[in-house]
C-alpha positions as CSV (number, residue, x, y, z in Angstrom):
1,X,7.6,7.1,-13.6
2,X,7.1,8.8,-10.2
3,X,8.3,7.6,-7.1
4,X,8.5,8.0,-3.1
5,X,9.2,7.0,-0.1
6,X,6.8,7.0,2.7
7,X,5.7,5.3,6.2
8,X,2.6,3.0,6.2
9,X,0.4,4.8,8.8
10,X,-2.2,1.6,9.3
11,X,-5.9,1.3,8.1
12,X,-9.2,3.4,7.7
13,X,-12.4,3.5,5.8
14,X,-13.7,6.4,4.1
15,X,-17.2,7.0,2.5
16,X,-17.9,8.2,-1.2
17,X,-21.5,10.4,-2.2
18,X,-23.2,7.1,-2.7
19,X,-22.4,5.9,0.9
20,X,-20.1,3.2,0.0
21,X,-17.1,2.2,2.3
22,X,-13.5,2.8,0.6
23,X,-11.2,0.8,2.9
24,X,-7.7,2.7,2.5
25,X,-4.2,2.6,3.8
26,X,-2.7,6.3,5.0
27,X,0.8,6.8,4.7
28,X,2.8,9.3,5.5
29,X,6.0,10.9,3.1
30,X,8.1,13.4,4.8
31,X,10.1,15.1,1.4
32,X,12.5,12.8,0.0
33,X,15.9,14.3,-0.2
34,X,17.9,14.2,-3.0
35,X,21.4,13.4,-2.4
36,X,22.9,12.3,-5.8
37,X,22.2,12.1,-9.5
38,X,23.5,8.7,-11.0
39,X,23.9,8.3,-14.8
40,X,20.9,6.8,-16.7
41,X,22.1,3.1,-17.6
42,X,19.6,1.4,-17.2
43,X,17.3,-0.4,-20.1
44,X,14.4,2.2,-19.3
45,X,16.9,4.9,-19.6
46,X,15.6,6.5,-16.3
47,X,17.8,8.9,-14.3
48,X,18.5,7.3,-11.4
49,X,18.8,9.0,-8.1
50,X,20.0,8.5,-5.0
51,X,17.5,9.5,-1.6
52,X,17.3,10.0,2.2
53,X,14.0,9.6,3.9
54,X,13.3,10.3,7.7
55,X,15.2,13.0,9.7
56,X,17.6,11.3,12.0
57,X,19.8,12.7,14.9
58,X,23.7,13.3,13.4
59,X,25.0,12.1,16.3
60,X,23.4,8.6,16.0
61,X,24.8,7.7,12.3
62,X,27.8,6.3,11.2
63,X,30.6,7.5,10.3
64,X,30.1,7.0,6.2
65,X,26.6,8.2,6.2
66,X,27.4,11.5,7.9
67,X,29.8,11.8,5.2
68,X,27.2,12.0,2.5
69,X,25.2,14.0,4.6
70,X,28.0,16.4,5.4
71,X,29.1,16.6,1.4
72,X,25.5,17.5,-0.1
73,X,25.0,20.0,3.4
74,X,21.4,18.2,4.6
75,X,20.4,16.9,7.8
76,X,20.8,13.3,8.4
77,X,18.3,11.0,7.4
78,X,17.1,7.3,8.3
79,X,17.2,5.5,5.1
80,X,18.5,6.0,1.6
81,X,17.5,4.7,-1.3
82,X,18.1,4.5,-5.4
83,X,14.9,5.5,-7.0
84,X,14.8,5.8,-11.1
85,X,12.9,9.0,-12.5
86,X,11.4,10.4,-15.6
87,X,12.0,13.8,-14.0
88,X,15.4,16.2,-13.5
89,X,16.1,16.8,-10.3
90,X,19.0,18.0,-8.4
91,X,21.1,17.5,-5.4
92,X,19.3,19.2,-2.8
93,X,15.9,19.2,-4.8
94,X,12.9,17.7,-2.6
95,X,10.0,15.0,-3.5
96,X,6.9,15.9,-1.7
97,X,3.5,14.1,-1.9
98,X,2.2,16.8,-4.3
99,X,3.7,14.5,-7.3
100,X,1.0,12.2,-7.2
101,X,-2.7,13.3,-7.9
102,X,-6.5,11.8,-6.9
103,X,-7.4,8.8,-8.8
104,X,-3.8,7.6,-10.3
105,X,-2.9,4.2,-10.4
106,X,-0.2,3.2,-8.2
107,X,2.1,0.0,-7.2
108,X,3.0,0.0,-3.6
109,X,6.4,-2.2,-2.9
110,X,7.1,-3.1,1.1
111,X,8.2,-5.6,3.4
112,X,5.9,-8.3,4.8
113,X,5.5,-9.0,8.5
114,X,7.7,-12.0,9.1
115,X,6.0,-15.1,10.5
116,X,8.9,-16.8,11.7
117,X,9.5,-20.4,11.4
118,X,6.5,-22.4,10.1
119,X,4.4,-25.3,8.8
120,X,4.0,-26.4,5.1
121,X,0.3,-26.2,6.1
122,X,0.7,-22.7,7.2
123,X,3.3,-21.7,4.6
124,X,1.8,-23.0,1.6
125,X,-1.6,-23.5,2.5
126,X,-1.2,-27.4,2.4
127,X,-4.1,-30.1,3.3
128,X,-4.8,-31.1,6.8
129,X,-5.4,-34.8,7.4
130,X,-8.2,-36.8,8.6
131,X,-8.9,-35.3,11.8
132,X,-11.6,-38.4,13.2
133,X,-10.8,-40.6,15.9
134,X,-8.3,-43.6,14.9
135,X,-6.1,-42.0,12.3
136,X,-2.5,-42.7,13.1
137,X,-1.4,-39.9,11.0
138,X,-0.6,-37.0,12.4
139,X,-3.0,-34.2,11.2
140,X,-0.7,-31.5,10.3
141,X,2.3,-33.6,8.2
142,X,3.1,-32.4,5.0
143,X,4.0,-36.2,4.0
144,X,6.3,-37.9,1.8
145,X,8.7,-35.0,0.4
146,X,11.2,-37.8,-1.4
147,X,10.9,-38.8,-4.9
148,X,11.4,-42.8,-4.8
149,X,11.7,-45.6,-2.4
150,X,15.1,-46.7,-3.9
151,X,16.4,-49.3,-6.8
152,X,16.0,-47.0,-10.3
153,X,14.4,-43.9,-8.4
154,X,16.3,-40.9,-7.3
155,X,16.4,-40.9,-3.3
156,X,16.5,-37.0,-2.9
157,X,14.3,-34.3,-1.8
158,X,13.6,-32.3,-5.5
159,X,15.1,-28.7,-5.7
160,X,12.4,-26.0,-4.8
161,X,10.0,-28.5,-2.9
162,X,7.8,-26.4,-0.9
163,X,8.1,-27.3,3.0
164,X,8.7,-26.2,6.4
165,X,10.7,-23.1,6.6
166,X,10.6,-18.9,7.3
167,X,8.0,-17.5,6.3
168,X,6.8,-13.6,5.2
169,X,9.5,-11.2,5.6
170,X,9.9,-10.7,1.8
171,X,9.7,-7.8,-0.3
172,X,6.1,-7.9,-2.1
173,X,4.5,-5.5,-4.6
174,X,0.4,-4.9,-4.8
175,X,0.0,-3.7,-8.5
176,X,-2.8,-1.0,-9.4
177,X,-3.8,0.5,-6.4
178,X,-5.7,3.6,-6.5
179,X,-4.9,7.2,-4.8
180,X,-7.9,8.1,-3.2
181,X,-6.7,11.3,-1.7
182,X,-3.6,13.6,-1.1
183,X,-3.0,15.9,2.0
184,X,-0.4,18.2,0.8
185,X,-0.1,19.6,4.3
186,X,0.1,16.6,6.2
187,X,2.2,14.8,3.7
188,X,-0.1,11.8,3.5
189,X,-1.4,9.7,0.6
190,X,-4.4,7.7,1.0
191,X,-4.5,4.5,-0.6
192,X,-6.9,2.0,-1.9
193,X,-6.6,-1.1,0.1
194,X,-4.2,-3.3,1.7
195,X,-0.6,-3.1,1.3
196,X,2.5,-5.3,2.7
197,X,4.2,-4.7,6.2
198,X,2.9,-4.1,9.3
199,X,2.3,-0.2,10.5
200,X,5.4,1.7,11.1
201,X,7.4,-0.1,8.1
202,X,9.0,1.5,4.9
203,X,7.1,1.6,1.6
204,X,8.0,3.0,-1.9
205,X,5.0,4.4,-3.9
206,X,5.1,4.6,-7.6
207,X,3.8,5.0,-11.1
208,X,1.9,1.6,-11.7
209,X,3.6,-0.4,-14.9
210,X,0.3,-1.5,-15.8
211,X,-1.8,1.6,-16.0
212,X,0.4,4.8,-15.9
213,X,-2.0,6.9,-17.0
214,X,-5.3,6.0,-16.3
215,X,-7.2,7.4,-13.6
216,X,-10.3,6.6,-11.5
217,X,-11.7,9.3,-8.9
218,X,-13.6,8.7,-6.2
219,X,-16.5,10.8,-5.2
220,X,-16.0,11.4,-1.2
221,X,-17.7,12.8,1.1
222,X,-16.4,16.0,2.7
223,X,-17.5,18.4,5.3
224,X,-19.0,20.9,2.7
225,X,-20.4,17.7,0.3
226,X,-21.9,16.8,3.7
227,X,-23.6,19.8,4.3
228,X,-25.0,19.7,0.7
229,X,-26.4,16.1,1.3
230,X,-28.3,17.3,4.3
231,X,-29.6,20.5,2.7
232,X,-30.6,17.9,0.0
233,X,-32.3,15.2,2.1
234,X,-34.2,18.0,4.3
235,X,-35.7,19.8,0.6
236,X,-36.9,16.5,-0.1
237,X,-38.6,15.7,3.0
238,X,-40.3,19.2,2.9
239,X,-41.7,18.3,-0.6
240,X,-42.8,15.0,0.5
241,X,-44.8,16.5,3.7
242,X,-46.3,18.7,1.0
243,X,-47.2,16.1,-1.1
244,X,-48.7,14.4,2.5
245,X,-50.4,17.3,3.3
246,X,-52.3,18.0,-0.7
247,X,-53.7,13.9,-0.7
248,X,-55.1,14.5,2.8
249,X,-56.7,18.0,1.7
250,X,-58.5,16.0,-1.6
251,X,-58.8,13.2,0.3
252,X,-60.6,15.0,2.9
253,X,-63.1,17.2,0.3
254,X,-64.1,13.7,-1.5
255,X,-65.9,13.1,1.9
């Protein structure tokens, strides 16, 4: 398994040879640092290793984490993280975007934009009511959440009933995404689709459980592809003004 962490960049749409839109996510991953090697305990038996992500100013960490900074002789970094590896690495070793090639299968795990404090409606996609004139019941009630009236039936609200309550701020994982493309230089992957959190928030990117080794490219368009389309498209409109210009000639010497 392959893993990193990167930021989510937002949303684009890129074009393949056929003309088809590829909506994608960009994210960027600045090299992971590796700051310690754990022992492999784990039912996978994965190495396990501990991360930093994002350079930060020394000055602004704590005390603890300049510690572990300071001890392993890197710069200070934003967040750190346990990630489990097929791979050695060492302390001090580096995780770049070149890990990851076009067309793997990917999961993509972040945080959801939180939605505060809401309605059953809103939260679980529950019913509205009547909404016509004369209904004395309030449109956007969830109703009755008890389970009896009393005498032999329980008078309590069940255990997991789904109501009014916080809602999104949770960590979520979109399964079997697809790496479009890679930019080694910029450090940015580019993503199939949608993926949790809102722009700026931290995502972890790897190996998909489900399909770790298959792969599905995509044909895109680039500036030299381009230039072959058009080369293309203007042969072909030569050789139909040829083919024009012949049925007019015969067309002509009938008469």
């Amino acid at each position: 398994m392959k893993t990193i962490i990167g930021t989510k960049i937002g949303m684009t749409s890129l074009f393949d040879v056929k003309g088809k839109s590829i909506p994608v996510t960009i994210i960027r991953c600045e090299p992971n640092k590796v700051l310690e090697v754990k022992a492999s305990n784990n039912l996978a038996n994965k190495d396990a290793y501990k991360v930093g992500y994002e350079s930060k100013d020394e000055k602004k960490l704590s005390k603890p984490k300049a510690g572990i900074f300071k001890k392993v002789e890197s710069e200070g970094k934003q967040f750190i993280q346990t990630i489990y590896e097929d791979q050695q690495y060492n302390v001090g070793d580096e995780i770049s975007v070149n890990i990851f090639e076009k067309g793997e299968y990917v999961d993509v795990q972040g945080l959801t934009r939180g939605r505060g404090y809401s309605g059953a409606i809103v939260r679980w996609n529950f019913k509205i009511g009547p909404m016509s004139h004369g209904h004395g019941y309030p449109h956007r009630w969830q109703g009755s959440i008890a389970m009896g009236r009393g005498g032999s039936q329980k008078q309590a609200v069940p255990k997991g009933k789904k109501m009014a309550g916080q809602y999104g701020h949770e960590t979520v994982t979109i399964q079997n995404l697809v790496i479009v493309d890679v930019d080694t230089e910029k450090n940015l992957i580019l993503v199939q689709g949608g993926i949790p959190g809102p722009a700026g928030s931290i995502v972890t990117i790897h190996t998909a459980v489900k399909k770790p080794e298959a792969k599905l490219n995509y044909d895109l368009v680039t500036k030299s592809k381009q230039v072959e389309i058009e080369k293309a498209n203007e042969a072909a409109e030569d050789k139909s003004a040829i083919h024009n210009e012949a049925v007019a000639e015969a067309k002509a010497e009938k008469k």
